[in-house]
N, C-alpha and C positions, 0 to 999 in steps of 0.2 A: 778417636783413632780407629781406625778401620783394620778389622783383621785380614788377615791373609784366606781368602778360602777357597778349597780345590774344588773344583768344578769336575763330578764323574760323572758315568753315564748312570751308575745309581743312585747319584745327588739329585740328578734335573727332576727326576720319575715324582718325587714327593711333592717340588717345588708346582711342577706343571699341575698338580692331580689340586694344589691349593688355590692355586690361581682358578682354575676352572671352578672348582664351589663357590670362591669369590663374585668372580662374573657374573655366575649362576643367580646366585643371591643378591647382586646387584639389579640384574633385570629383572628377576619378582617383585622387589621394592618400585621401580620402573614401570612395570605393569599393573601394579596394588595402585598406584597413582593415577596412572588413565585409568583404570575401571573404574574410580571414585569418582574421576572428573565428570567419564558419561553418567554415570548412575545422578552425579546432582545437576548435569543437561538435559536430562529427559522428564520432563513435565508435565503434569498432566495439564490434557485440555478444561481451560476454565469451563464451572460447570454454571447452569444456568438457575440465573436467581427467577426463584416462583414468589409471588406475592403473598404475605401471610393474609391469613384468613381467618380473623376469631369470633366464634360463636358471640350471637347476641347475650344468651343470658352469661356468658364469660365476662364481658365486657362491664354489663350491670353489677355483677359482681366485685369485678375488680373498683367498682365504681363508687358501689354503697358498702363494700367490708360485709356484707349478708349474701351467701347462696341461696340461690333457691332451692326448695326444698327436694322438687321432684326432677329439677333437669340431667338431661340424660348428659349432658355438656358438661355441668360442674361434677356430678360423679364420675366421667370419663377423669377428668383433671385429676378431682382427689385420686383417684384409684392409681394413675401416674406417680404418684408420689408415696403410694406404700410402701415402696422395697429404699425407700430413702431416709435418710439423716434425719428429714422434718417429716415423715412419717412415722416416725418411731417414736418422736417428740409429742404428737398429739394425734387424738384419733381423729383418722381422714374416713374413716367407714361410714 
């Protein structure tokens, strides 16, 4: 059942002032939507694949399970791998 209710000119003032934060908040949600839409439209340009390139004695390496002893290549490697999980596991020095 519907009440009865009077319509003043200091009734409208609260009703308008709700409506408008409504809207308001309607079109942020609105705009929060398209700026998510562009942000996952805009992509970046594919980048260009370079061909790997690995040291000979890496390769020997990975081959026979033995480094060499003096290569500047396997100590580049191990040295890669100190600040890591399997660096901490066994010494790569």
């Amino acid at each position: 059942m519907a009440e009865d209710f009077e319509l003043t000119p200091g009734s409208i003032s609260p009703i308008v002032d709700r409506l408008r934060v409504i809207a308001g908040e309607e079109q942020e949600r609105e705009l929060g939507a398209e700026i998510e839409q562009e942000r996952q439209a805009q992509r970046l340009a594919q980048a260009k694949i370079l061909p790997h390139i690995l040291h000979l004695d890496i390769v020997q390496f990975v081959a026979t399970g033995v480094p060499l002893a003096h290569s500047q290549a396997c100590q580049l490697a191990f040295a890669a791998l100190l600040d890591t999980a399997a660096g901490q596991c066994i010494d790569v020095t």
